[in-house]
C-alpha positions in Angstrom: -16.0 -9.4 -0.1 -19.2 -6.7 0.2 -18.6 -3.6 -1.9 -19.1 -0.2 -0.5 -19.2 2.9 -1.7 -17.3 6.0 0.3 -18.1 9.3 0.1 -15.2 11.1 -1.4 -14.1 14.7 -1.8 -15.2 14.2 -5.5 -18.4 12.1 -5.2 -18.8 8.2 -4.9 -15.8 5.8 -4.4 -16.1 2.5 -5.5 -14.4 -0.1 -3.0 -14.2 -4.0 -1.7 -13.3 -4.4 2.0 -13.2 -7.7 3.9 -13.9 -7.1 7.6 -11.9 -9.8 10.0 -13.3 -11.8 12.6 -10.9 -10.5 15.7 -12.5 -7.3 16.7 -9.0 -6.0 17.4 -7.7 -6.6 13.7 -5.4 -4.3 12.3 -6.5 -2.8 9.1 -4.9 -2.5 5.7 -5.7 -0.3 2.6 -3.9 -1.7 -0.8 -3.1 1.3 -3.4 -3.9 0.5 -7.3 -1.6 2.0 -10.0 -1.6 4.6 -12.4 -5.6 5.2 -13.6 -4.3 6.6 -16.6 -2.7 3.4 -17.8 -5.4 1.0 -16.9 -4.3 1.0 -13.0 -7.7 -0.4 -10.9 -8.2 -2.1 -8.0 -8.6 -5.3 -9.8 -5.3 -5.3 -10.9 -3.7 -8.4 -10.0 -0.4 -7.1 -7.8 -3.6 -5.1 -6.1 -5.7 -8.2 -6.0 -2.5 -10.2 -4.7 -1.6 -7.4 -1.7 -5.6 -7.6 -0.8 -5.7 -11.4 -0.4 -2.0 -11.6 1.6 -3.7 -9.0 4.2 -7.3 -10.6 4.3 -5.2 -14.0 4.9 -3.4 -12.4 8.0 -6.9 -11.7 9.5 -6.4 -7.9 8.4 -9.6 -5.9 8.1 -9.1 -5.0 4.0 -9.8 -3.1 1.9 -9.3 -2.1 -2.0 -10.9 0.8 -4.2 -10.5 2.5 -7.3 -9.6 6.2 -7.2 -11.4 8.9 -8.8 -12.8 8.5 -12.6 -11.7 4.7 -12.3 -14.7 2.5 -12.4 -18.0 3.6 -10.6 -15.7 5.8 -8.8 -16.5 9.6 -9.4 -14.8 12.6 -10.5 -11.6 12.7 -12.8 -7.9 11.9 -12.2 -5.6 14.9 -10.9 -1.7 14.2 -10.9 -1.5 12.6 -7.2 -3.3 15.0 -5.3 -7.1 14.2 -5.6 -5.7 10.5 -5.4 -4.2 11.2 -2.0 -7.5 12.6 -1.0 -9.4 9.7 -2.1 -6.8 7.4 -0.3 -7.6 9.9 2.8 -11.2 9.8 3.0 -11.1 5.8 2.5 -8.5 5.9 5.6 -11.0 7.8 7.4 -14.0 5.6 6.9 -12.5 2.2 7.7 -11.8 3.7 11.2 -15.1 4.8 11.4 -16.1 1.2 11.5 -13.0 -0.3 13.0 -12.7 1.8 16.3 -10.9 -1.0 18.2 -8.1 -1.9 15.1 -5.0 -2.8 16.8 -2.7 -1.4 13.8 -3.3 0.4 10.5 -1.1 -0.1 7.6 -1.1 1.1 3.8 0.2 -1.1 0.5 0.4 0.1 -2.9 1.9 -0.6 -6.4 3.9 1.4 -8.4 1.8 4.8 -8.8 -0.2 3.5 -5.4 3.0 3.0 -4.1 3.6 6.8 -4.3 0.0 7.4 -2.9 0.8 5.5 0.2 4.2 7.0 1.0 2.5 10.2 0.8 -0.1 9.1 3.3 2.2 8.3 5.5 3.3 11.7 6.2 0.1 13.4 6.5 -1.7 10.4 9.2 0.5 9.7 11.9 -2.1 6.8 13.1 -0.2 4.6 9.8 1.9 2.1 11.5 4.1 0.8 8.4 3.8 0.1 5.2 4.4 -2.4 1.8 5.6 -0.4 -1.7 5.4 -2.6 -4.6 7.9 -1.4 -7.5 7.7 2.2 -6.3 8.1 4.6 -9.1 11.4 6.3 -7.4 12.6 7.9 -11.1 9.5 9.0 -11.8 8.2 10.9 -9.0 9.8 12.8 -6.0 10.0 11.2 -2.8 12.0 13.3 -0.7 9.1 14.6 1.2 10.0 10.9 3.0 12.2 12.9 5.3 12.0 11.9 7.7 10.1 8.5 6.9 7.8 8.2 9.8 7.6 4.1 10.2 9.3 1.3 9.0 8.3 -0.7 6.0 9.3 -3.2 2.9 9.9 -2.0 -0.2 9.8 -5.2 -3.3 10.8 -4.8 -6.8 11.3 -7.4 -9.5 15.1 -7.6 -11.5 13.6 -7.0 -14.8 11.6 -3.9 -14.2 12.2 -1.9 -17.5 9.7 0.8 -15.8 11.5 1.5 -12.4 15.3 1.5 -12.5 17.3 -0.8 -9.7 19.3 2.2 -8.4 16.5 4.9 -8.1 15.0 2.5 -5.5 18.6 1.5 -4.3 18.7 5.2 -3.4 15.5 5.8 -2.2 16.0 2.6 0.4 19.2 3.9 1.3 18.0 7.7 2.3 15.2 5.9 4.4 17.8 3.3 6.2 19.8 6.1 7.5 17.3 7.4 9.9 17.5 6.6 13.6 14.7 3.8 14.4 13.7 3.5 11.2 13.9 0.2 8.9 13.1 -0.2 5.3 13.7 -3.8 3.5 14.3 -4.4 0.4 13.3 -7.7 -1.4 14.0 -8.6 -5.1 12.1 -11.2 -6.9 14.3 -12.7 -9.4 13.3 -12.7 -13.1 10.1 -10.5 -12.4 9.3 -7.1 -14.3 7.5 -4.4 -13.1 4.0 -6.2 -12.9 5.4 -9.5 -11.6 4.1 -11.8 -14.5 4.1 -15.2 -13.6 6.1 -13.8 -10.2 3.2 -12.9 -8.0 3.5 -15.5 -6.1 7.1 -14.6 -5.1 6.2 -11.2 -5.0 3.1 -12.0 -2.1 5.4 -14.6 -0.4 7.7 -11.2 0.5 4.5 -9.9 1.7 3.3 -12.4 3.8 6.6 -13.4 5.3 7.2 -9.5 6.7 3.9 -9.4 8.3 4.4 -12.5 9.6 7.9 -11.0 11.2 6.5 -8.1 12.2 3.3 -9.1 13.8 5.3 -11.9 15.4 7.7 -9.1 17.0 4.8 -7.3 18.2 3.4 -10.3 20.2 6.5 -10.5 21.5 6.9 -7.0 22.7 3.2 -7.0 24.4 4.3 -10.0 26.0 
C-alpha cells in the first residue's frame, strides 16, 4: 500500500492507493470525514471502505484532503475538498487508462464530497455513502442523481437523524432508472463502534450484487 503524493489545486496531497492485478480493474476513491473534527484518511470507517474495495480487486485509493496530514493548504467549507477529491479522480485515471468502472465511497462529511462528485464527472459509475450528513448539508443538487448507489447508516446515529436520510433515499428512488439502497446496521452510531464489520459486510455484499449483474449483462 505505496503512498503518493498528488498534485492538488492547493499544493501536495497526501494519499495511499493499492493498484489491482487485473489490468481492467475498476477503480474506487474512499472520502474521509470532516478535517475539522479529526476526519483523516486513517479513520477506521475510511480504512474499512478501503480494504472492502482492495478485497474486490478494485484499484484503491485513500487520501487526506487539504491541511489534513502532509496534505497542503487549508480546509474551505466543501469546495476546495471537492477539488481535492477532483484532481485525485483525475490522477488515478491517469495511471488506470483501461479501468473497467470507477466508483466513489465516503463517510459522513466524505459522503457529501462524493455525492457532489457525482454530478460534476459523469465517468463515476455508482457510489457507497456512509451515514451521509442529510440534516446538515444540502443535497438537492442530487437532482437528478446520475447513478445508482447504497446509502448505510447505523440506528443509533445521534449525529445524522433516521428521517433526513429516509428523505433523502426517497427523493433519489423516485427517478426513472435510478436505485439507491438503504441498509441499517442495528445498534451502530454514527462511527459504527464495534459495528464495522456489519457496516463493511453491506459494502461488500452490494459490490458483490452489482459486479455479479454486470457479468451477467456482458455476457
Amino acid at each position: 500500500m505505496p503512498e503518493v503524493i498528488i498534485n492538488g489545486t492547493e499544493g501536495r496531497i497526501e494519499a495511499r492507493y493499492h493498484h489491482g492485478s487485473d489490468p481492467y480493474a475498476p477503480m474506487a476513491l474512499i472520502l474521509h470525514p470532516h478535517p475539522e473534527q479529526g476526519g483523516t484518511m486513517n479513520n477506521k470507517v475510511t480504512y474499512a471502505l478501503f480494504r472492502t474495495f482492495v478485497n474486490r480487486g478494485f484499484n484503491t485509493l485513500r487520501f487526506n484532503f487539504r491541511g489534513v496530514g502532509k496534505s497542503e493548504g487549508r480546509f474551505s467549507q466543501g469546495e476546495g475538498e471537492l477539488s481535492d477529491a477532483a484532481s485525485v479522480l483525475d490522477w488515478m485515471q491517469v495511471y488506470n487508462p483501461n479501468a473497467s468502472e470507477c466508483w466513489v465511497a465516503g463517510f459522513s462529511f466524505g459522503a457529501w464530497i462524493g455525492t457532489q462528485l457525482l454530478m460534476r464527472r459523469p465517468e463515476l459509475d455508482g457510489f457507497i455513502s456512509i451515514s451521509p450528513p442529510a440534516n446538515m448539508y444540502d443535497f438537492t443538487f442530487l437532482a437528478p442523481c446520475p447513478v445508482s448507489g447504497l446509502i448505510v447508516q447505523g440506528d443509533a446515529d445521534t449525529i445524522v437523524t433516521k428521517s433526513s436520510v429516509d428523505d433523502l433515499v426517497y427523493k433519489l428512488s423516485l427517478q426513472r432508472n435510478i436505485v439507491v439502497e438503504k441498509k441499517i446496521v442495528e445498534g451502530a452510531d454514527h462511527f459504527f463502534s464495534d459495528h464495522l464489520n456489519v457496516m463493511a459486510q453491506y459494502v461488500d455484499e452490494y459490490l458483490a450484487k452489482t459486479q455479479s449483474k454486470k457479468t451477467r449483462l456482458q455476457a
